[in-house]
C-alpha positions as CSV (number, residue, x, y, z in Angstrom):
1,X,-59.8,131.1,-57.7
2,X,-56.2,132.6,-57.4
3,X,-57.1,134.1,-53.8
4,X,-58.1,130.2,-52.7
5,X,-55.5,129.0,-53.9
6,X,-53.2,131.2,-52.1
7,X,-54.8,130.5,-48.9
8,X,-54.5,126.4,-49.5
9,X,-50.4,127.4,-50.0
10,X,-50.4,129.6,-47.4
11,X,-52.5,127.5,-44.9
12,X,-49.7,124.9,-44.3
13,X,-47.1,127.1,-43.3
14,X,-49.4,129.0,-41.3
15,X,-50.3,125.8,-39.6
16,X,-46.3,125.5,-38.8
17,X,-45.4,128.9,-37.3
18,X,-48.1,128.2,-35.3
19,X,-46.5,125.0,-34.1
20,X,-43.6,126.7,-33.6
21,X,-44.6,129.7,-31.7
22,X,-46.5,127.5,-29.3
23,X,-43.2,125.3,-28.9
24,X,-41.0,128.4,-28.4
25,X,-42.9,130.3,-25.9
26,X,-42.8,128.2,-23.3
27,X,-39.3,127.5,-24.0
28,X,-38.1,131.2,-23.5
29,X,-40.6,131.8,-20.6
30,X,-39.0,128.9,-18.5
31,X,-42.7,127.3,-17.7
32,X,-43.0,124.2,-19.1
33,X,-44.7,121.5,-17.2
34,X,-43.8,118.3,-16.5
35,X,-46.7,116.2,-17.2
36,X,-47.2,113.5,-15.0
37,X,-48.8,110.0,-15.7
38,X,-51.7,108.7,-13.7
39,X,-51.6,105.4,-12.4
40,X,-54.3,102.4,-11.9
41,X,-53.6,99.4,-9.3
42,X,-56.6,97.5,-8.4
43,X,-59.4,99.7,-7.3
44,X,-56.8,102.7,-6.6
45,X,-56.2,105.4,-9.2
46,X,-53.1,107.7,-8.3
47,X,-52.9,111.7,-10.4
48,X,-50.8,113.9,-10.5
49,X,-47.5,112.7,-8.6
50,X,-44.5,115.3,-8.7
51,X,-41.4,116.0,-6.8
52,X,-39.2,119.0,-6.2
53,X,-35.5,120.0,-6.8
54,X,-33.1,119.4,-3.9
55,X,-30.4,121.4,-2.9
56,X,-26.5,119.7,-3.5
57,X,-25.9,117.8,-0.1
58,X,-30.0,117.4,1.1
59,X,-30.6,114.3,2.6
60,X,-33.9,113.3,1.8
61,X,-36.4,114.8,-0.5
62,X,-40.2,114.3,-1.0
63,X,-42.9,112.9,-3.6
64,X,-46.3,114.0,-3.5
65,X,-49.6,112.8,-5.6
66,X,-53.6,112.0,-5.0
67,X,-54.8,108.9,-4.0
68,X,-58.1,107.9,-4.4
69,X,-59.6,104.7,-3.1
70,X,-62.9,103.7,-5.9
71,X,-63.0,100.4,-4.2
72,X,-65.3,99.1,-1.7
73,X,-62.5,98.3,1.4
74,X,-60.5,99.8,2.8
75,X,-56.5,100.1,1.8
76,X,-53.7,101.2,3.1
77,X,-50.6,102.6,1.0
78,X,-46.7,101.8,2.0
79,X,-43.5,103.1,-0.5
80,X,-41.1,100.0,-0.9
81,X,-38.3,101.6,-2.9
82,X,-37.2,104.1,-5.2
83,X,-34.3,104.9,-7.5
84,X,-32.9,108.2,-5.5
85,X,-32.3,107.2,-2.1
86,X,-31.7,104.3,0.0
87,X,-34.7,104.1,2.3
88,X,-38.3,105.7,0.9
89,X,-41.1,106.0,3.7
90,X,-45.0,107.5,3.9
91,X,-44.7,110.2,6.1
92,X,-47.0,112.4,8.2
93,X,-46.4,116.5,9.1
94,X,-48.0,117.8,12.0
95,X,-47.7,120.9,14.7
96,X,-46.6,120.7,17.9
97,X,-45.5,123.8,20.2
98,X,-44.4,125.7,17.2
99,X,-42.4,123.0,15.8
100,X,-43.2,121.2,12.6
101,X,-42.9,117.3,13.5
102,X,-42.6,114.6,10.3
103,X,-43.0,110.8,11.6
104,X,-43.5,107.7,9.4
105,X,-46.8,106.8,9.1
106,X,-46.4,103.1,11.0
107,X,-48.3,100.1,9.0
108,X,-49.4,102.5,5.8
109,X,-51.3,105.3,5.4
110,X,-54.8,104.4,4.8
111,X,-57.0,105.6,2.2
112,X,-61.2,105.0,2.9
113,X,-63.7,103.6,0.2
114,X,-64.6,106.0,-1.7
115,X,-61.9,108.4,0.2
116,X,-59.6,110.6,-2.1
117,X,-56.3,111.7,0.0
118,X,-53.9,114.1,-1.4
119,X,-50.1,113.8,-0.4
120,X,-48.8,117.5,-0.4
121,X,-46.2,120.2,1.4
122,X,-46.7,120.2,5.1
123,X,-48.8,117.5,5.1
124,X,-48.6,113.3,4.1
125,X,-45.9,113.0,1.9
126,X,-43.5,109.8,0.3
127,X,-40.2,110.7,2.2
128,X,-37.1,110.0,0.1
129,X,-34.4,109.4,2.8
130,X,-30.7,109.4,2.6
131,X,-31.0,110.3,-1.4
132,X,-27.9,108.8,-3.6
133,X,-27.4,112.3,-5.4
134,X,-30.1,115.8,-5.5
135,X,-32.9,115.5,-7.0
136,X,-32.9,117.5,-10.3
137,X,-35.5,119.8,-12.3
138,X,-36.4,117.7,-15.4
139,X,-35.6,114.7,-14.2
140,X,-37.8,111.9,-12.0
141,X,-37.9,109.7,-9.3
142,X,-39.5,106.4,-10.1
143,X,-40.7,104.8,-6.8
144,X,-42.7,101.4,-6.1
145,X,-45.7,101.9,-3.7
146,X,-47.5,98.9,-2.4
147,X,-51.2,98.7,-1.3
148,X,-52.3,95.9,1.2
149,X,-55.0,94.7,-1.0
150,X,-54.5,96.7,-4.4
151,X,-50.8,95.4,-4.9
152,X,-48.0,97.2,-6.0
153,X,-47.2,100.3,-9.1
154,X,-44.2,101.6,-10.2
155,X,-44.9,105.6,-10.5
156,X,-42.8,108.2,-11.8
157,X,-42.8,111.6,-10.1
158,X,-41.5,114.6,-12.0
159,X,-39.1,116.6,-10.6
160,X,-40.5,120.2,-10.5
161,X,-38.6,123.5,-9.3
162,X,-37.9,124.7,-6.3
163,X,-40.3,126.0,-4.7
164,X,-43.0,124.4,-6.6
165,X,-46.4,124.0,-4.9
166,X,-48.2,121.5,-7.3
167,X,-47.9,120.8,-11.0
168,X,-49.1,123.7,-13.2
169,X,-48.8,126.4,-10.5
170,X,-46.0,129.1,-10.3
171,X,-43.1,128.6,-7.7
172,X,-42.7,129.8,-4.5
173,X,-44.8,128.9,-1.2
174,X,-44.7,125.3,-0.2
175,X,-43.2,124.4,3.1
176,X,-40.8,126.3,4.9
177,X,-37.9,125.2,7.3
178,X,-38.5,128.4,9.1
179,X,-41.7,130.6,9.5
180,X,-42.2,134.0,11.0
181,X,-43.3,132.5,13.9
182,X,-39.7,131.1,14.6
183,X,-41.0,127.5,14.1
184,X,-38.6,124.6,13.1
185,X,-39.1,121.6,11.2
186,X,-37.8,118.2,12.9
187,X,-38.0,114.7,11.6
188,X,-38.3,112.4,14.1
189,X,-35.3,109.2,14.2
190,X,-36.8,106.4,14.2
């Protein structure tokens, strides 16, 4: 009975090093996470949206996340504001002669019954343009999109590291302002 009862003692602070080590480790190995929320508007459900780190002085920034249309119409998805820059916008990212071209996608970008559409690097992506200060590990950007028929969400994106290709993943990859092939990124005035 003694060798029970010293389990049952023991058994609670086992429970909380536990705890602890599981807090700590991430801490000293510099990976935590920022969790994202997922969002509901109507028949649209939006996962996983995230951001990176800007560099002092960078003009615009980027939010990215998954939109997926359960609805039976169509709906098309436009970004109204956001609490980091003046002016936020759903951009495309294509190709052309070597040079990576960004353009606002005109009347929304539109997301099929049934269709899931992932905003990413180098591809669609919410534009953050003429940001009020740099976008900071840690932190977030909360931006209102609106949907034609859906209506409008508030949504939060994380702000992950530099570098960072999705939530969860290691740093590193993700788009580059200059590949091997001597490409360059432009964004086109509008």
């Amino acid at each position: 009975m003694s060798n029970s009862l010293t389990a049952m003692r023991s058994a609670p602070r086992f429970v909380l090093v536990a705890n602890l080590f599981a807090a700590i480790v991430p801490l000293a190995c510099g990976t935590i996470v920022a969790r994202a929320a997922d969002y509901d508007v109507g028949s649209i459900h939006i996962a996983q949206p995230w951001s990176r780190v800007t560099p002092k002085g960078a003009k615009v920034g980027a939010g990215y996340m998954t939109i997926t249309n359960k609805g039976t119409t169509p709906d098309k998805v436009n970004c109204v504001s956001d609490d980091a820059s003046a002016q936020c916008e759903i951009h495309s990212m294509t190709m052309e002669g070597g040079v990576m071209k960004m353009r606002p996608v005109e009347g929304g970008l539109e997301i099929k019954p049934g269709e899931t559409v992932t905003l990413a690097p180098s591809s669609f992506h919410v534009m953050f343009r003429d940001l009020k200060h740099p976008l900071e590990e840690g932190k977030t950007v909360k931006a209102t999109l609106i949907f034609d028929k859906a209506g409008s969400v508030d949504v939060e994106y994380p702000i992950l590291a530099v570098g960072a290709t999705a939530p969860g993943t290691a740093s590193g990859g993700g788009m580059k302002m200059q590949g091997s092939g001597g490409g360059m990124m432009r964004m086109d005035k509008h």
